[in-house]
C-alpha positions as CSV (number, residue, x, y, z in Angstrom):
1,X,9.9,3.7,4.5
2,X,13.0,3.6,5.9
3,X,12.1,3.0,9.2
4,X,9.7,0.1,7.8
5,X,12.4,-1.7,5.6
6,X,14.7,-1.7,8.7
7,X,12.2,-4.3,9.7
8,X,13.0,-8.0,9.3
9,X,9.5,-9.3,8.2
10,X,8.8,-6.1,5.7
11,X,8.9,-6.5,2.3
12,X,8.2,-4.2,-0.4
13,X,6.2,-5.1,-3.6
14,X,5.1,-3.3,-6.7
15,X,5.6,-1.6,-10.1
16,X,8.5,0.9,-10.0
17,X,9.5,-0.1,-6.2
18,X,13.1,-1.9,-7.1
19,X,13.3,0.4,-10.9
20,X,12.5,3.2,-12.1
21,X,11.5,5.9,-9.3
22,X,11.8,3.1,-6.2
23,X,8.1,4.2,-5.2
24,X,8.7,7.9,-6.0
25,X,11.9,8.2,-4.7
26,X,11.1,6.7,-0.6
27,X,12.4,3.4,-1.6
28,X,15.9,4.4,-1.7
29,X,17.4,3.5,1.7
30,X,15.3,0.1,1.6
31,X,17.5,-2.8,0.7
32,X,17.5,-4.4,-2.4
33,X,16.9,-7.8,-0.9
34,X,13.4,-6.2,0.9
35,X,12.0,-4.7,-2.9
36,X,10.0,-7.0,-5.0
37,X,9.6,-5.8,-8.7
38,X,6.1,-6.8,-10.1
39,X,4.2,-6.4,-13.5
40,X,1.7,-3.6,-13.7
41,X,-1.1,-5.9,-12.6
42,X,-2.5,-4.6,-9.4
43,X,-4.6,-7.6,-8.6
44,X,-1.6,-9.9,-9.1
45,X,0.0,-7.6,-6.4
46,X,-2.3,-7.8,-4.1
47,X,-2.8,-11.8,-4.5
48,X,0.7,-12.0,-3.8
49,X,1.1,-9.8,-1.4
50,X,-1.8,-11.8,0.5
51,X,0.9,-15.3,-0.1
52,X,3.9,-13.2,1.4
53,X,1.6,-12.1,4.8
54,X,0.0,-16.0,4.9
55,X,3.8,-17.0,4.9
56,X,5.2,-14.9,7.8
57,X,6.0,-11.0,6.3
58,X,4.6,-8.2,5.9
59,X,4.2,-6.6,2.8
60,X,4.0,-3.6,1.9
61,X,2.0,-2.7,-1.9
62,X,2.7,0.0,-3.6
63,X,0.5,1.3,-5.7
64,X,1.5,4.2,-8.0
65,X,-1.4,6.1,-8.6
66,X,-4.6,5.7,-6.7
67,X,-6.9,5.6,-10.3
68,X,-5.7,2.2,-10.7
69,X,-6.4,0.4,-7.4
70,X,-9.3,-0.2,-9.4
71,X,-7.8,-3.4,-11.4
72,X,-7.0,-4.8,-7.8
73,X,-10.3,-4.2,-6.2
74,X,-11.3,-7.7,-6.7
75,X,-8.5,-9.4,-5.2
76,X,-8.5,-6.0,-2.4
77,X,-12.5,-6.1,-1.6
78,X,-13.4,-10.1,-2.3
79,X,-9.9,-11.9,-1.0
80,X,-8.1,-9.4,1.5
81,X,-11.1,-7.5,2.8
82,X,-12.7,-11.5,3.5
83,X,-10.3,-14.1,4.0
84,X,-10.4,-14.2,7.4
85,X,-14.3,-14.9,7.8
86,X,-13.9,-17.2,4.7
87,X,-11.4,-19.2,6.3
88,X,-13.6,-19.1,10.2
89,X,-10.2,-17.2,11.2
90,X,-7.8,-19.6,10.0
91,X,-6.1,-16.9,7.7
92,X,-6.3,-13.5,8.9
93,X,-3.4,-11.9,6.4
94,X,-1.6,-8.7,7.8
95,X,-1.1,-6.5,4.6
96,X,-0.6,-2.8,4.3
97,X,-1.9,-1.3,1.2
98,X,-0.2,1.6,0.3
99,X,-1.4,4.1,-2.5
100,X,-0.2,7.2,-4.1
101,X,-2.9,9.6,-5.1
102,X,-1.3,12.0,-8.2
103,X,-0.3,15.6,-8.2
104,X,-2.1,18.2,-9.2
105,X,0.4,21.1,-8.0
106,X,3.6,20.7,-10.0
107,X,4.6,21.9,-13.1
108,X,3.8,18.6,-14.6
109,X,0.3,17.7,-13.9
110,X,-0.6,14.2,-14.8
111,X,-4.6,14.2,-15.4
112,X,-7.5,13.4,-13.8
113,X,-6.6,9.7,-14.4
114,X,-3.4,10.3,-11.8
115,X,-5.1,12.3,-9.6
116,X,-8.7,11.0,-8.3
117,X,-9.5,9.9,-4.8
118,X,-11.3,6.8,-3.9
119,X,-10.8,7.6,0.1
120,X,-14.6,7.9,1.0
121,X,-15.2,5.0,-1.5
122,X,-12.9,2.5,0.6
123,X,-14.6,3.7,3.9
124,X,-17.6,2.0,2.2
125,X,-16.0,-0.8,0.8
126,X,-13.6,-2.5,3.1
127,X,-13.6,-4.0,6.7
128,X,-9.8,-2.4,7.4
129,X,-8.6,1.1,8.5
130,X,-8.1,3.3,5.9
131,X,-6.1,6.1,6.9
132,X,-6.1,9.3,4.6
133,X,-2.3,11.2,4.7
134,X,-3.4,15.2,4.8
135,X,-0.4,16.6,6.2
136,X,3.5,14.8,5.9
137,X,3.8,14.4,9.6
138,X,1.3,11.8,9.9
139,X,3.0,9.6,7.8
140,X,5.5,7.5,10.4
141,X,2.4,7.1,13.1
142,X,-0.4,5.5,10.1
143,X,3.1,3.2,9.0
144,X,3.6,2.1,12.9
145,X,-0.1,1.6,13.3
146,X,-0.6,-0.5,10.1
147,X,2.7,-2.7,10.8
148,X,1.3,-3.2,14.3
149,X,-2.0,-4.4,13.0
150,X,-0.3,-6.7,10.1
151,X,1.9,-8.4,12.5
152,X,-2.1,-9.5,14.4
153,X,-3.1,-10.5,11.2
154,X,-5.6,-6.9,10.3
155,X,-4.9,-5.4,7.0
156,X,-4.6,-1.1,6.7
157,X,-5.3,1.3,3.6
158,X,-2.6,4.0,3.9
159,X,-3.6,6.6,0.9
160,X,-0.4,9.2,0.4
161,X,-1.1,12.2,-1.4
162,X,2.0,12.9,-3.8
163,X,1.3,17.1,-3.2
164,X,2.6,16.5,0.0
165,X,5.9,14.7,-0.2
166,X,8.3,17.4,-0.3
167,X,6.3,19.0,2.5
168,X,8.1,19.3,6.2
């Protein structure tokens, strides 16, 4: 993320990405100026996030746990997923979705509402890459990919898995 907020155009929004854990901790060499706090309203973020690419950045939404991408799914699957064919090309926003599935192999398990995997569900649902972390070196290759792709106007689905974070 580092790497990513170093960026002029990046900015970061979600729950818990300015307070709290800064996006489980990957937030904090990111600038303050770069991290936009939101409500827990995952739709919302998404909407705006769709307003920040339409006006020039790129944003990047975090989402906390993958289980409640679902309250953003219209705003993800009707608006982001379509706006470019809605608008005959005229808006083709460059957003990078990123989303946390929950761990399941720490002392502190947090429940099959944390932890569930809609990966094969987006493959079905979405016109975008979609781009499934399995092991931790991945992760700086999907992030140049999806900032390449947002700066031409595509959206990417980058789904973390939080069992691997303290993984080399």
């Amino acid at each position: 993320m580092k790497m990513l907020g170093e960026q002029p155009d990046v900015r970061f929004l979600g729950y818990n990405v300015r307070y709290g854990g800064k996006a489980g901790g990957s937030l904090n060499d990111v600038p303050e100026d770069k991290l936009v706090e939101m409500p827990l309203a995952e739709n919302l973020m998404i909407g705006a996030a769709i307003g920040f690419s339409l006006d020039g950045f790129v944003p990047v939404v975090w989402v906390e746990r993958m289980d409640f991408i679902l309250c953003g799914m219209d705003a993800l699957v009707n608006h982001l997923n379509h706006l470019g064919a809605l608008s005959d090309s005229l808006h083709n926003p460059g957003v990078i979705i990123r989303i946390c599935v929950g761990n399941s192999r720490s002392l502190l398990f947090t429940g099959p509402t944390h932890t569930q995997n809609f990966y094969e569900a987006f493959l079905k649902l979405v016109r975008m890459p979609v781009y499934l972390i399995t092991k931790a070196k991945q992760v700086e290759a999907f992030y140049r990919w999806a900032i390449e792709g947002a700066r031409k106007g595509k959206s990417t689905i980058i789904i973390e898995q939080k069992d691997l974070y303290n993984e080399p």
